[in-house]
N, C-alpha and C positions, 0 to 999 in steps of 0.2 A: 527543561522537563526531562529531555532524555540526550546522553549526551554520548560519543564515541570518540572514546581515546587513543590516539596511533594505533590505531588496528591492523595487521598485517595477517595475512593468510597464502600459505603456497600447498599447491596442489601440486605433489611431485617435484619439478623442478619450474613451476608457473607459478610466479607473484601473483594471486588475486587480487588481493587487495595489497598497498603499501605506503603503509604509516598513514592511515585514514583518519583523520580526526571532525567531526558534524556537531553541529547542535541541533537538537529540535525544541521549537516553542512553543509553548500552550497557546492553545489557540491562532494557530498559523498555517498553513497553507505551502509547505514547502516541493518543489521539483526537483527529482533527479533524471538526471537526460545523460546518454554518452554512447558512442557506437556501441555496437556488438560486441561484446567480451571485454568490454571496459571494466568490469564487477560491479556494474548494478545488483544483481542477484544476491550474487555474493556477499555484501554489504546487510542487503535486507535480511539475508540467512542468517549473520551474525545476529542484528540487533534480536529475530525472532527467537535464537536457540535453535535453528535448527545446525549451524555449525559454530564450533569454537574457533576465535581466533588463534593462532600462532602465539601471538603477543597484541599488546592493547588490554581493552576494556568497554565494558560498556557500564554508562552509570542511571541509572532513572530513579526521579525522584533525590537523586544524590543517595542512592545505594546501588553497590554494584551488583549486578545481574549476569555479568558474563556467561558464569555456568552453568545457568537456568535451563532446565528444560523447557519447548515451547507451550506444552501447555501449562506451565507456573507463567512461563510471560502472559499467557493466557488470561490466567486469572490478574495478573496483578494490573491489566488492562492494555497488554502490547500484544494489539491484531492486525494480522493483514490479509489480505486473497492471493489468490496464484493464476498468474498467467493461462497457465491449463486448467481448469473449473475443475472443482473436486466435492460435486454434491455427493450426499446417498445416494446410490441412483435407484434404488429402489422403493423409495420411498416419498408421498408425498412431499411439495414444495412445505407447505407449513408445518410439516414433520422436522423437515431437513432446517427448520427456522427456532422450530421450539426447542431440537435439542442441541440447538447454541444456545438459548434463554438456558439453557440448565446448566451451562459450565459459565467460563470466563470471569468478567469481574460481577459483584454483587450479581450470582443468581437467582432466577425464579427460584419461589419457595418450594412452588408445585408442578407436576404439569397441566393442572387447568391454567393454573397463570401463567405458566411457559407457553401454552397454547393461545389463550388470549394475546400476551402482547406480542407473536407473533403472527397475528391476526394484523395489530398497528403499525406492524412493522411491513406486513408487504402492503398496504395501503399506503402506505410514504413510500415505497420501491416504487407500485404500479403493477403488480403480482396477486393484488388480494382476487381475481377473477380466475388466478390459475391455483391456488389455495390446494386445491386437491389433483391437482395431478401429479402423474408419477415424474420425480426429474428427469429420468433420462428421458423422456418423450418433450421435452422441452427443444425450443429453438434454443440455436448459439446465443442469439442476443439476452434468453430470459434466462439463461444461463450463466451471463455473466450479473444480469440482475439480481439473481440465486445467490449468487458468492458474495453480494455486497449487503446484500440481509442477513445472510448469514454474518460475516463481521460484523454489521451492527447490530446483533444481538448478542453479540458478546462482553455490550458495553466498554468500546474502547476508550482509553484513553489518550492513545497513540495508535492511530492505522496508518497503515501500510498498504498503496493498492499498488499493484504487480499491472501494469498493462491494463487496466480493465476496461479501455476502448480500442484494443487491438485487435482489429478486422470487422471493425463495425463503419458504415458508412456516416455522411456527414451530419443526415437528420440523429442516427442514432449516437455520435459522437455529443453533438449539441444535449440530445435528453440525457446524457450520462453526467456531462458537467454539472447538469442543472441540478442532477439528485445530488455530484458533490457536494457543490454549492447548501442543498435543504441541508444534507447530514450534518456539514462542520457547525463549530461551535467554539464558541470561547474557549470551552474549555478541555477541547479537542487538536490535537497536533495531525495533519495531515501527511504522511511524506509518499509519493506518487512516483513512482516509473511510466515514465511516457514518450513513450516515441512520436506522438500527436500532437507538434510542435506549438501549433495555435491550440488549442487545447491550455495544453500543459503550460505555456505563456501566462495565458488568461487566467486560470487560476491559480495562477503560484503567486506569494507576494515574497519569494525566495525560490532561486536554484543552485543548484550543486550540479556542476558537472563534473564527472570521472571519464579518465582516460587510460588504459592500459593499466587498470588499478590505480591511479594518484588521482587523486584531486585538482584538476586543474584551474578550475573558476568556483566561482561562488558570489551572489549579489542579485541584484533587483533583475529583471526578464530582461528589462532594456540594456543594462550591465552589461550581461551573459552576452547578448546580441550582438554588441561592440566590441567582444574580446577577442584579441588576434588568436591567442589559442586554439580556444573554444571554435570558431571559424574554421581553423584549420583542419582541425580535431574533428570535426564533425557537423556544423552548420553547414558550410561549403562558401561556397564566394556569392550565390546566388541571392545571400543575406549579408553581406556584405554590402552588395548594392545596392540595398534600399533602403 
């Protein structure tokens, strides 16, 4: 579905990324995990358009998109959230919901029907009671809720979530999975940064770990678990042992 050919990127004299090459597939559930300034980020910035790579490519659909700006990835249904929440803040939740019904892929005709389906859309989040309030008066937690309605009203066909249970405790980890879990879809590609090991385990049915920019592993959670690398790199030994 969407796929990243040796992508490399240097920042000054720093390798982000080096000769990265992913697939994403319809309908699949993929993890990226790797310490700190592995180029998680960086990776997602590519596929989105927010930065070019060096060299590489990116291809979706089997057409290249590299150049794209993000909001053409936009429309053509490559969404993600950001680790830092970036609602309107001034403007109601269902505001901040209807006017992603009005861009991205296939949008609302109008804004009564932008406003409607994002009336459906925070009733699937767990929002539809906070409907009218201003975002920035929102909790962190409904905040990150905020950013995941907003991607799904952009109609993706490839999302991207950036952390979206970082700094949330276990009960609210647990409800964040669970609305992954409602949103995927056949014909939906998931690919997820997650530092929230059991988490990001459970719902991946594929990981990708990057390491100092390269690609070190890749394979089924339990794979990733048993890899001497990967271990090294970043699980630590305390996973080793079990």
């Amino acid at each position: 579905m969407l796929s990243v050919k040796g992508v490399t990127k240097f920042f000054g004299g720093v390798c982000a990324l080096d000769n990265v090459s992913i697939e994403l597939r319809e309908g699949e559930v993929t993890g990226l995990i790797g310490p700190n300034g592995a180029g998680k980020t960086t990776l997602f910035n590519v596929i989105t358009g927010f930065i070019t790579p060096d060299k590489g490519k990116v291809l979706y659909l089997n057409k290249n998109v590299t150049k794209l700006k993000p909001y053409q990835m936009t429309k053509l249904g490559i969404v993600r959230t950001f680790q830092l929440t970036k609602p309107f803040s001034n403007i109601s939740v269902l505001d901040n919901v209807a006017a992603s019904r009005c861009y991205g892929r296939n949008p609302a005709k109008n804004v009564k029907n932008a406003r409607r389906e994002a009336e459906e859309i925070l009733e699937l989040i767990g929002l539809a009671e906070k409907a009218d309030v201003i975002a920035r008066n929102l909790t962190f937690v409904d905040k990150r809720l905020l950013e995941l309605a907003r991607a799904i009203a952009a109609q993706p066909r490839v999302l991207l979530l950036d952390e979206v249970m970082a700094g949330l405790n276990p009960r609210e980890i647990g409800d964040i999975s669970g609305l992954v879990k409602k949103i995927h879809s056949k014909e939906m590609a998931i690919f997820m940064i997650e530092h929230v090991m059991k988490a990001v385990m459970n719902l991946s049915e594929r990981i990708i770990v990057l390491n100092n920019g390269r690609k070190i592993a890749e394979g089924k959670p339990s794979e990733v678990q048993r890899n001497e690398e990967v271990i090294k790199a970043y699980l630590g030994e305390s996973v080793k042992s079990r």
